[in-house]
C-alpha positions in Angstrom: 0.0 0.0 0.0 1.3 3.7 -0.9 1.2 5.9 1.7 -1.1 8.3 0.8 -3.5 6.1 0.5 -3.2 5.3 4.2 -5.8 6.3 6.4 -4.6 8.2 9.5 -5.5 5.8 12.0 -3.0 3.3 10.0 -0.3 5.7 9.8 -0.7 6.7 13.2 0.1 2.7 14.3 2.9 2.3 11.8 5.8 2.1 13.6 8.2 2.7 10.4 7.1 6.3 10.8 9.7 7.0 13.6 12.5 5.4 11.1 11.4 7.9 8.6 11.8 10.8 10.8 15.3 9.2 11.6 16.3 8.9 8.2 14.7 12.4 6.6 15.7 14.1 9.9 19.7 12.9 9.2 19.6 14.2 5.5 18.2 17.2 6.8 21.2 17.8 9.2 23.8 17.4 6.3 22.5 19.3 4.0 22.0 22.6 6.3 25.5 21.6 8.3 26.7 22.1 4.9 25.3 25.1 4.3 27.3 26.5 7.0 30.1 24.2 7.9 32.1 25.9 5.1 32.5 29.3 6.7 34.8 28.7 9.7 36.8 27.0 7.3 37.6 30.1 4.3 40.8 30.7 5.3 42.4 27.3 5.3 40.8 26.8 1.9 42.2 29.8 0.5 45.7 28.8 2.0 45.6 25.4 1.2 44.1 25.2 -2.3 46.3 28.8 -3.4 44.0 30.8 -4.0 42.5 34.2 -3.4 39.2 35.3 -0.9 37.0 35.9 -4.2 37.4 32.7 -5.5 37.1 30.9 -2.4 34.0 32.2 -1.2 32.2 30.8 -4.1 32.6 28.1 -2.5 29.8 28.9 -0.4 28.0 31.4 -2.3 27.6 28.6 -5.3 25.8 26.2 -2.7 23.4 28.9 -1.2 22.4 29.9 -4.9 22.1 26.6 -6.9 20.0 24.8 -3.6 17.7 28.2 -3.7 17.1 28.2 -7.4 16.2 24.1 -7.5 14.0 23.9 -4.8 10.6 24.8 -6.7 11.4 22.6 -9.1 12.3 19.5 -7.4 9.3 19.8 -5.2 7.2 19.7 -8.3 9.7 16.7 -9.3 8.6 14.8 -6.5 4.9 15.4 -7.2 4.9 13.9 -10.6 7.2 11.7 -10.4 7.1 10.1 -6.6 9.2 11.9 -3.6 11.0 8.7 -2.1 12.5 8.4 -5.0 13.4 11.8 -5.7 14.7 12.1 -2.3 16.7 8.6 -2.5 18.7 10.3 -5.7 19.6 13.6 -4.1 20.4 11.3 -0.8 22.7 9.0 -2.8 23.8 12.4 -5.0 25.0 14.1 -2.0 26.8 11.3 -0.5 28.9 10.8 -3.8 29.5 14.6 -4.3 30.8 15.1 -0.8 33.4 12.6 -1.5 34.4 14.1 -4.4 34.8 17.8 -2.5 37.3 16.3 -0.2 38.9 14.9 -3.0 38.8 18.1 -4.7 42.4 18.9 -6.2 42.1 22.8 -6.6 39.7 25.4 -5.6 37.9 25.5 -8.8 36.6 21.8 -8.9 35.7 22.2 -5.6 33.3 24.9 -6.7 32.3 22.6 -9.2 31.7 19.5 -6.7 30.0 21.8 -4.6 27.3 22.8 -6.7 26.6 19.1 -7.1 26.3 18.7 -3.5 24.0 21.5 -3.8 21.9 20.0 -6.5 21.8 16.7 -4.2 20.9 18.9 -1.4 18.0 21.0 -2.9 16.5 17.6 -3.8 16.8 16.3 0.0 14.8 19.9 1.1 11.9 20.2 -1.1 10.9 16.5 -0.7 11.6 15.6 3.1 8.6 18.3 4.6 6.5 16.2 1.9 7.7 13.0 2.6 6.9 13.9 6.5 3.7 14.9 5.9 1.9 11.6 3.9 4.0 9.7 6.5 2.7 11.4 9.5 -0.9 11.6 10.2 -2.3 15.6 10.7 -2.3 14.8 14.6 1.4 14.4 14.3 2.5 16.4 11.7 3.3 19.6 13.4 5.6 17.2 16.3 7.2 15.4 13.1 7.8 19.2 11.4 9.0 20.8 14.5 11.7 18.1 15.3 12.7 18.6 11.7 13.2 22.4 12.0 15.2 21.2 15.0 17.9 19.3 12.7 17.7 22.1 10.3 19.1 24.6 12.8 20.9 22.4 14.8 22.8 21.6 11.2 23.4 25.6 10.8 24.5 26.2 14.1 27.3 23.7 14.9 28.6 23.6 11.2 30.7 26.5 12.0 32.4 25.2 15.4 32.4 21.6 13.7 34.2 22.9 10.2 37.0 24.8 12.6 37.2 21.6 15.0 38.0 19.2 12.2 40.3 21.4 10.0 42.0 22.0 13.2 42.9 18.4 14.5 42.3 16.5 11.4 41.8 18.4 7.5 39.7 20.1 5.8 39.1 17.3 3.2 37.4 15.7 6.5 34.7 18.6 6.6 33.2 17.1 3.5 34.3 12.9 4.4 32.3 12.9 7.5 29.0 13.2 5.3 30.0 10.0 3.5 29.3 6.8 6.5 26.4 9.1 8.4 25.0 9.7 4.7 24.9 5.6 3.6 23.6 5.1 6.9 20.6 7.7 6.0 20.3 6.4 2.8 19.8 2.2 4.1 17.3 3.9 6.4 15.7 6.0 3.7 15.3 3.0 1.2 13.9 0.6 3.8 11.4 2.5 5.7 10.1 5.9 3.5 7.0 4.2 1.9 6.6 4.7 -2.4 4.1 7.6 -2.8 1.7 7.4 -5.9 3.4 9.9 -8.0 0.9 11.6 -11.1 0.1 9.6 -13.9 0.0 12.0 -16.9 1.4 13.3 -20.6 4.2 15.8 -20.2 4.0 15.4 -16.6 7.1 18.2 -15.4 6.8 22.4 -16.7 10.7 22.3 -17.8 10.7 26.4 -19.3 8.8 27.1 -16.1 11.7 25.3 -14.1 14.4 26.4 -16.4 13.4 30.2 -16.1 12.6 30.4 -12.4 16.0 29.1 -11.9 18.0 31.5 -14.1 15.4 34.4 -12.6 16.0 33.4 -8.8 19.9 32.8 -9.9 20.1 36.5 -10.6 18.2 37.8 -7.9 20.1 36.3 -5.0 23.2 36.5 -6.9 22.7 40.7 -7.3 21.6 40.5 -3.7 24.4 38.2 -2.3 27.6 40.1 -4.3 25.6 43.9 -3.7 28.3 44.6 -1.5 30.7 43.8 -3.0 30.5 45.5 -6.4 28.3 48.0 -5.3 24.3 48.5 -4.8 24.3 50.8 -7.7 27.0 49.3 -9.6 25.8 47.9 -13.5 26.0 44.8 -12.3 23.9 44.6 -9.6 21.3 46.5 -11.0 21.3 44.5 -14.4 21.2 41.2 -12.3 18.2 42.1 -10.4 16.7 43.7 -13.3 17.3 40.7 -15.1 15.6 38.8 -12.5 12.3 40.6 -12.5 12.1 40.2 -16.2 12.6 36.5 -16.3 10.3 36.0 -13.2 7.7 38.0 -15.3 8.3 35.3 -17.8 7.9 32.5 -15.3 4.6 34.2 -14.0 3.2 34.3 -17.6 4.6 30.6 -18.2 2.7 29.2 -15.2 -0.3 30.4 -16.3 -0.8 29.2 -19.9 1.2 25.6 -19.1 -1.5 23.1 -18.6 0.3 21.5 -16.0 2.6 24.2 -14.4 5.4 23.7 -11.9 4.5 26.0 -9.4 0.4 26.0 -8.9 -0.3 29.5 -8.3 -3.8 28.7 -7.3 -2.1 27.5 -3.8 -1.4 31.3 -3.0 -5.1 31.9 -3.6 -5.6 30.0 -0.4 -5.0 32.4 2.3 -3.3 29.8 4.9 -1.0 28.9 2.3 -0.3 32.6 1.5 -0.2 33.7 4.8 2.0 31.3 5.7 4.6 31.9 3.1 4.5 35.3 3.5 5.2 34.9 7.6 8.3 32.2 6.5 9.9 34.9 4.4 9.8 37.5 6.8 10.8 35.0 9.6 13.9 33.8 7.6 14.8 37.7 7.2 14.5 38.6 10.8 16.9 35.7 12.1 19.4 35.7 9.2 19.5 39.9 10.1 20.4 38.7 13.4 23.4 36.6 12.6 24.4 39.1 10.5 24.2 42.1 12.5 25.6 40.3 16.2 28.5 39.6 15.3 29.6 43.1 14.3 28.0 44.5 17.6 30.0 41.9 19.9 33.2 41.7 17.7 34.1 45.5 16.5 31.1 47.2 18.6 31.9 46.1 21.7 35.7 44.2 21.4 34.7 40.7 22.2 36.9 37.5 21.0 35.5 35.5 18.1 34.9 32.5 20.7 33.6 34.4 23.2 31.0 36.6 20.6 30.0 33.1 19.2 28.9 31.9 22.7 26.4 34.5 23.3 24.7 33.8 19.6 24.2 30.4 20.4 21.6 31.3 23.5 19.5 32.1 20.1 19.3 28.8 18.1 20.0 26.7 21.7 16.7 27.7 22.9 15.1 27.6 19.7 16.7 23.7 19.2 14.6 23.0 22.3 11.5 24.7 22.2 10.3 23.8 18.6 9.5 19.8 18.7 7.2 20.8 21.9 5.4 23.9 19.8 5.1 21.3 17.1 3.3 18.9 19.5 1.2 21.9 21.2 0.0 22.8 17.8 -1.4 19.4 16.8 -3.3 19.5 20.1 -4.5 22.8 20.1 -4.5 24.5 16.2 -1.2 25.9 14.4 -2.6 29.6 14.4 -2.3 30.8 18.5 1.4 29.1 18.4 2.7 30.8 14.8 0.9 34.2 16.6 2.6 34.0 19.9 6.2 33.3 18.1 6.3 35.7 15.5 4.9 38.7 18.5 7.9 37.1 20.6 10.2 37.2 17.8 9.0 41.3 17.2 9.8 41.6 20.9 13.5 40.3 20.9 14.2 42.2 17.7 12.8 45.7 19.8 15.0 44.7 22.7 18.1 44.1 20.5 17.3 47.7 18.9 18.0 49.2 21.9 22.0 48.2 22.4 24.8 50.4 23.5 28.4 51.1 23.6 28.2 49.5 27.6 25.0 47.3 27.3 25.0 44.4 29.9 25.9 41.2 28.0 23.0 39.7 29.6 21.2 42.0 28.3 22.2 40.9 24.7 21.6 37.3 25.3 18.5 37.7 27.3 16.9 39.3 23.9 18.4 36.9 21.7 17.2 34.1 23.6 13.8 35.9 23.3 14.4 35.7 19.7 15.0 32.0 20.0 12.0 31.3 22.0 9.4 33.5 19.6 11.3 31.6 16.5 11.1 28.3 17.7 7.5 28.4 18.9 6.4 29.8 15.9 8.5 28.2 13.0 7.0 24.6 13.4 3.4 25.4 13.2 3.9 28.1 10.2 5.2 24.9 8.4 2.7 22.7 9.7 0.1 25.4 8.2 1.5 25.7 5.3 1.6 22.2 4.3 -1.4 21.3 5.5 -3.1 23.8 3.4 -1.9 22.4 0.2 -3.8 19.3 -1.2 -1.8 15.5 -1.3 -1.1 16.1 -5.0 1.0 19.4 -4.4 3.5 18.3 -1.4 5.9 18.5 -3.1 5.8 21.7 -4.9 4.6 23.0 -1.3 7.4 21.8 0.4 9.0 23.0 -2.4 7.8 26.7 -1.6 8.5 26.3 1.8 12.4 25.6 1.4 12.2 28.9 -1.0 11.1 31.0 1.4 14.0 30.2 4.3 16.6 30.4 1.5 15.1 33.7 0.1 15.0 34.9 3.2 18.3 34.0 4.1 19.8 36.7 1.5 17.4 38.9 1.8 18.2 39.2 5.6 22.0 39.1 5.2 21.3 41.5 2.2 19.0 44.3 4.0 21.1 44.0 7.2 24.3 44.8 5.1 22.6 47.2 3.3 21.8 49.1 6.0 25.2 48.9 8.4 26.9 50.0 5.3 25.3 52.9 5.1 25.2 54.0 8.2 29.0 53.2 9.1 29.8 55.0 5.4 28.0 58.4 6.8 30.7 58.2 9.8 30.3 59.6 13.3 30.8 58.4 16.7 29.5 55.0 17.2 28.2 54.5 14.0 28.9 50.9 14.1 26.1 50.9 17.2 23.5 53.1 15.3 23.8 50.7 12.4 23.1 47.7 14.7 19.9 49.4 16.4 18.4 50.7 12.9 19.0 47.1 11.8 17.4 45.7 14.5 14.3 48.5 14.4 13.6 47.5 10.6 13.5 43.8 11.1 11.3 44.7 14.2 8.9 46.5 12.4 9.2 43.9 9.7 8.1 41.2 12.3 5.0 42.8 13.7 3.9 42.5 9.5 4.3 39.1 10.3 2.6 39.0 13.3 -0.2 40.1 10.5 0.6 37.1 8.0 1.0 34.6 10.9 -2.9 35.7 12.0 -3.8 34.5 7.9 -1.6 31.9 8.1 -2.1 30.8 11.3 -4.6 27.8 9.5 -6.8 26.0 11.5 -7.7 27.0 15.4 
């Protein structure tokens, strides 16, 4: 028997379902560890592999902008053509590819690997939210969800302190080795216990120009966005990236609506819990990525704190948030997924007011008090946004939800780094005693006032009481 055509009582019993979560849960962890293990780790890369800071930091800019482009399109992949196996592909993909980045011989295949790994990974995200949700029944879903936003961050967080600890005592090359055993192992579990799903049965079943354009379209937004800094807001390249970006995402647009079968549905968004809950994703994936931005400068060159010592305090954020979101994800099968995704998006506007008020001498308590505020309001809300938002799209558009869903957190991801850079760069640029401080609080005051919107999107989003 597929799963979906399982009734909820029988899913409910099956204990395979716990396996499952195991084995999605573990893919989930490498592929965001990877999206961040790579940072700690620039330098030695640039030394070892002789080569400059530009070239090296494609190394992680390539990951970040192939996974963001694919995901749409893979999540529509998995609805026509079955998401275990999608997921097993990008599973085994991944594996492969991050052997081949520690073998990598020079800085430019490992650019090149690494956009394979990404490719691998992008089909691991917009599948495993799916896979989770025909797996679990909707009394369970929001738990399952939240403990997989759990391994999500928990995969961000350490990669940073993990890339350093094994480049340190061991090799870089290991950075990318260690996903090879813990990915076979994820991959047995995946192929023995996710159950087939009935994929579509029909003619010209996958909207390649839709897929192709949205790619090259979301390439050169978040490229323009990512490299602003560097070359320049109003440079010719930035602006002709992102102008190039709203044309071809005009042309997606117009695609979608004339293809008989599109890759992205857009009748979802007409659905106001699926909308809503987009919408209140985005702005959550701004507000936090603002925040790792904008910390770091405070503690580091605001306030003279030691690397080690800066990175401490951030991780009261994503600790708190690592242990609060499986138990939102339970509350919010019991009692409704809109009170929860209200109640942590107005926590999240309340940290970000508190962090707008720092100071040359603020208490350091002070700073992880409100961060941990952040973590709370984040965590409560992120596993019932999710478990609204896929909940609100129909069995036959998982994927492409899921697919959605892994959009927004990347898109908000640069668009946090790229607003919060935006604006200390300005502000520092202008000059004046403690610039660097005024940055940091107008940064913080935006991203407020951009969370209280979503305290308004949550309330649409919030799905059923």
């Amino acid at each position: 028997m597929r799963v979906d055509e399982q009734a909820p009582a029988a899913r409910a019993a099956d204990p395979r379902k716990w396996w499952v979560l195991v084995a999605v849960g573990t893919g989930t962890f490498m592929s965001a560890l990877d999206g961040s293990v790579v940072n700690a780790i620039l330098p030695v890369l640039r030394d070892e592999l002789r080569t400059d800071v530009a070239t090296v930091e494609w190394v992680v800019t390539v990951y970040l902008l192939v996974v963001s482009g694919l995901l749409l399109g893979f999540g529509r992949l998995g609805d026509v053509r079955g998401h275990k196996g999608v997921y097993l592909w990008g599973l085994s993909g991944f594996v492969a590819s991050s052997a081949l980045c520690g073998l990598a011989p020079s800085a430019e295949w490992l650019i090149v690997f690494r956009a394979i790994q990404a490719i691998s990974a992008s089909m691991l995200f917009a599948n495993s939210p799916a896979i989770l949700t025909k797996t679990f029944p909707p009394r369970q879903r929001g738990q399952a969800l939240g403990l997989q936003a759990t391994m999500t961050y928990l995969g961000l967080t350490v990669g940073p302190s993990l890339g350093g600890l094994l480049a340190q005592h061991w090799s870089w090359r290991a950075v990318f080795y260690i996903n090879v055993p813990v990915g076979a192992a994820a991959l047995f579990l995946s192929a023995r216990h996710i159950v087939a799903d009935a994929p579509e049965r029909i003619e010209e079943r996958f909207d390649w120009a839709g897929a192709a354009t949205f790619f090259a379209g979301l390439l050169a937004l978040l490229l323009g966005l990512n490299q602003g800094h560097a070359w320049g807001w109003t440079s010719p390249a930035t602006l002709g990236l992102i102008g190039a970006s709203i044309a071809l995402l005009a042309v997606f647009l117009r695609i979608e609506r004339r293809v008989e079968r599109p890759m992205l549905d857009l009748s979802l968004f007409a659905r106001a819990a699926f909308a809503g809950a987009t919408a209140s994703a985005v702005i959550n994936y701004v507000c936090v990525y603002g925040i790792l931005f904008l910390v770091p400068f405070y503690l580091i060159e605001g306030r003279g704190l030691g690397p080690a010592r800066a990175g401490l305090l951030l991780t009261s954020q994503p600790l708190v948030m690592m242990f609060v979101a499986p138990l939102a994800g339970t509350m919010s099968d019991r009692i409704g997924t809109r009170i929860p995704a209200l109640a942590g998006m107005t926590l999240l506007a309340i940290g970000l007011f508190l962090l707008s008020h720092l100071g040359p001498a603020t208490p350091l308590a002070h700073v992880a008090g409100a961060l941990a505020v952040c973590g709370l309001g984040t965590g409560i809300f992120i596993a019932p946004n999710n478990s609204a938002l896929m909940g609100a799209a129909p069995p036959n558009r998982q994927g492409i939800a899921a697919g959605v869903l892994a959009t927004a957190r990347n898109a908000g991801m640069v668009l946090g780094v790229g607003l919060a850079g935006a604006i200390l760069t300005t502000v520092v640029h202008r000059g004046g005693a403690g610039a660097l401080v005024r940055a940091v609080d107008l940064g913080f005051a935006v991203t407020a006032a951009l969370a209280v919107v979503g305290v308004a999107t949550a309330a649409i989003g919030g799905g059923r009481e």
